[in-house]
C-alpha positions as a LaTeX table, in Angstrom:
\begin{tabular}{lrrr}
\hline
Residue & $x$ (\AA) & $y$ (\AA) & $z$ (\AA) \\
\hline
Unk1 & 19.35 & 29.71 & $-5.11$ \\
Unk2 & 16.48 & 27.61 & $-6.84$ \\
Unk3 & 12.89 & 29.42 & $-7.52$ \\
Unk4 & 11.46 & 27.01 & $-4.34$ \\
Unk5 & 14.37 & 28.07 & $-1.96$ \\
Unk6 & 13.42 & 31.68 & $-3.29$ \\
Unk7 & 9.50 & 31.43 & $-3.34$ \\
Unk8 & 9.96 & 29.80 & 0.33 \\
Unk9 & 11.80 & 33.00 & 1.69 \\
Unk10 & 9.41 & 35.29 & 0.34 \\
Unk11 & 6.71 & 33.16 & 1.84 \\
Unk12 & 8.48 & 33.49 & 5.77 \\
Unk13 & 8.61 & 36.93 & 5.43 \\
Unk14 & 4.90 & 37.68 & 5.04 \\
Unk15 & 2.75 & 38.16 & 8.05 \\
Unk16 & 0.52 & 35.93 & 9.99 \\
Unk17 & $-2.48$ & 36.83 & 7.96 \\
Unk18 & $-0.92$ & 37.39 & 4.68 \\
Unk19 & 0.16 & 33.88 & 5.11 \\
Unk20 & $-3.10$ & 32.70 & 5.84 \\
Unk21 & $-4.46$ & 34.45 & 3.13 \\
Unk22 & $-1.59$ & 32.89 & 0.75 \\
Unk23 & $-2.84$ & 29.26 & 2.42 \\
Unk24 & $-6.50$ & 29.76 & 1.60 \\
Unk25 & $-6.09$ & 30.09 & $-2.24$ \\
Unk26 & $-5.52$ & 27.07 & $-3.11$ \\
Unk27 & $-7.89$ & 25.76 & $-0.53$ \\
Unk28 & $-10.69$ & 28.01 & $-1.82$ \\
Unk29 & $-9.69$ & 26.09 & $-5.34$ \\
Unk30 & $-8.97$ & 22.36 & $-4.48$ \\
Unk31 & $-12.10$ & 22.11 & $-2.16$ \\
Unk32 & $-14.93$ & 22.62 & $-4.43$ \\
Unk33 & $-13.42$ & 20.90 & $-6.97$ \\
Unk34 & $-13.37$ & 17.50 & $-5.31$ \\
Unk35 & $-17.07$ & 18.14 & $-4.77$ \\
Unk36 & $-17.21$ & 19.43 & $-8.78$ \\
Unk37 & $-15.27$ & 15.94 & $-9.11$ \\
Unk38 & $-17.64$ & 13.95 & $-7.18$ \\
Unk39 & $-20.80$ & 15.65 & $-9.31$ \\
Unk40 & $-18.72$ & 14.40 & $-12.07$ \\
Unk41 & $-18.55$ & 10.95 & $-10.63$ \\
Unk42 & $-22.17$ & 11.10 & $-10.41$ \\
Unk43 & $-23.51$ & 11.60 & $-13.60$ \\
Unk44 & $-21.52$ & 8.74 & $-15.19$ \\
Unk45 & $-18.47$ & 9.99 & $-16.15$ \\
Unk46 & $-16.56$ & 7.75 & $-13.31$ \\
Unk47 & $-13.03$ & 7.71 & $-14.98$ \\
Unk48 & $-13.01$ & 11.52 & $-15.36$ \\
Unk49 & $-14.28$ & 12.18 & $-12.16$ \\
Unk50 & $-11.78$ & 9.59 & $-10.13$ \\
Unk51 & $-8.80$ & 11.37 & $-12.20$ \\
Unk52 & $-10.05$ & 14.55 & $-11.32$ \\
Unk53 & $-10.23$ & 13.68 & $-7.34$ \\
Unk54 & $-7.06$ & 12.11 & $-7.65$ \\
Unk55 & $-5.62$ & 15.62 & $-8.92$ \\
Unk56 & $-7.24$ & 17.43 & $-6.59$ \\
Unk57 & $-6.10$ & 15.20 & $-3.27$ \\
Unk58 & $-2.06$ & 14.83 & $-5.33$ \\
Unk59 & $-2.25$ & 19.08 & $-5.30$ \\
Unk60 & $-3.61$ & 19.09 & $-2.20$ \\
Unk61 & $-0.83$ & 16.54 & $-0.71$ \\
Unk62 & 2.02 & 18.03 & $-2.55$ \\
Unk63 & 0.99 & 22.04 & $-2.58$ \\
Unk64 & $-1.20$ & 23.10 & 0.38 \\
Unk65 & 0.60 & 20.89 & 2.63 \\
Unk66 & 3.87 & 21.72 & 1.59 \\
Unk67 & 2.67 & 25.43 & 1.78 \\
Unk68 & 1.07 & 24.93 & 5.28 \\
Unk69 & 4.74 & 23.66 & 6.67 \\
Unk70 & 6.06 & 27.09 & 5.77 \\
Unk71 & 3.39 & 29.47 & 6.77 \\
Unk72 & 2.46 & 27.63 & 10.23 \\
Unk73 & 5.19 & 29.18 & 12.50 \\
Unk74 & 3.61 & 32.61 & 11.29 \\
Unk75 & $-0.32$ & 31.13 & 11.71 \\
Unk76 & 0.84 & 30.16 & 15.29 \\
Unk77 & 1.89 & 33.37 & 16.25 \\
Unk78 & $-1.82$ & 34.11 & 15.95 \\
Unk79 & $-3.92$ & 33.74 & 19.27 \\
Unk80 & $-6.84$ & 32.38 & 18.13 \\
Unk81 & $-5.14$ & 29.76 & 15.54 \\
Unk82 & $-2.54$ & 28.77 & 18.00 \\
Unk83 & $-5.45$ & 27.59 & 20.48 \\
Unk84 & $-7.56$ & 26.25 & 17.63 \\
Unk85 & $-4.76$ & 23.75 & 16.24 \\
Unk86 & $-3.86$ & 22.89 & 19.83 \\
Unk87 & $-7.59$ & 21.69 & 20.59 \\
Unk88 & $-7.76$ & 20.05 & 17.05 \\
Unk89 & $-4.28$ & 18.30 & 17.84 \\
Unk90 & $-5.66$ & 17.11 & 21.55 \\
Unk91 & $-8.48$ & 15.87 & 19.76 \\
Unk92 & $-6.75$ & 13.60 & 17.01 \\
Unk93 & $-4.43$ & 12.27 & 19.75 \\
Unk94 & $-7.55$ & 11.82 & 21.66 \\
Unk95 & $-9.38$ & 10.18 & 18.95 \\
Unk96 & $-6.65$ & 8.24 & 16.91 \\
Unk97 & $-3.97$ & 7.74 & 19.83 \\
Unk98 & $-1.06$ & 6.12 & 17.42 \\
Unk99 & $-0.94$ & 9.02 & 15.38 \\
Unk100 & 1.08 & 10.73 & 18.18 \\
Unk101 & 3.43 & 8.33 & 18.79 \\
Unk102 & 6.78 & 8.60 & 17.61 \\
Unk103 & 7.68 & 6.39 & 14.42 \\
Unk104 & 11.20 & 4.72 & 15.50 \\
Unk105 & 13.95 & 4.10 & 11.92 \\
Unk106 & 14.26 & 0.57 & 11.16 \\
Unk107 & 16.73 & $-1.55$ & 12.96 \\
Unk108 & 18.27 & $-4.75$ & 12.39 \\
Unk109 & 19.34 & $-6.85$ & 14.88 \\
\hline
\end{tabular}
């Protein structure tokens, strides 16, 4: 069994809000510091500060969204989240009505 496949069964058998709490540490870190980044940005140092938003979106991407696929049967299990991601699903459909569509594999022919 690799660490991941390890970590990741650990991380289903936590509770709804212990999983919620393990999803908002890294939140409560790569949020401010794409605003940090932006400051950054601002006061001339434009390389560092693109790097340092392109970190923070590439952890972001490939950590809290990887992490949010585990946890989110447990976070749905939860009343009040359960209703809240249903109204902010209705509203993306409702808003950008491709991104509900099913994507079909490539055919030839």
């Amino acid at each position: 069994m690799t660490v991941l496949a390890g970590a990741r069964r650990v991380i289903q058998k936590l509770g709804p809000y212990q999983s919620l709490a393990l999803l908002l540490v890294p939140l409560t870190l790569v949020e401010p510091l794409k605003l940090v980044a932006l400051f950054v940005a601002g006061t001339g140092h434009w390389l560092t500060g693109t790097g340092m938003i392109i970190g923070a979106y590439a952890f972001s991407l490939l950590v809290v969204e990887r992490l949010f696929r585990v946890v989110k049967p447990k976070l749905m299990t939860l009343i009040w989240f359960a209703k809240l991601w249903t109204r902010l699903v209705a509203l993306r459909d409702k808003v950008n009505p491709w991104s509900s569509v099913p994507v079909e594999g490539s055919k030839t022919g």
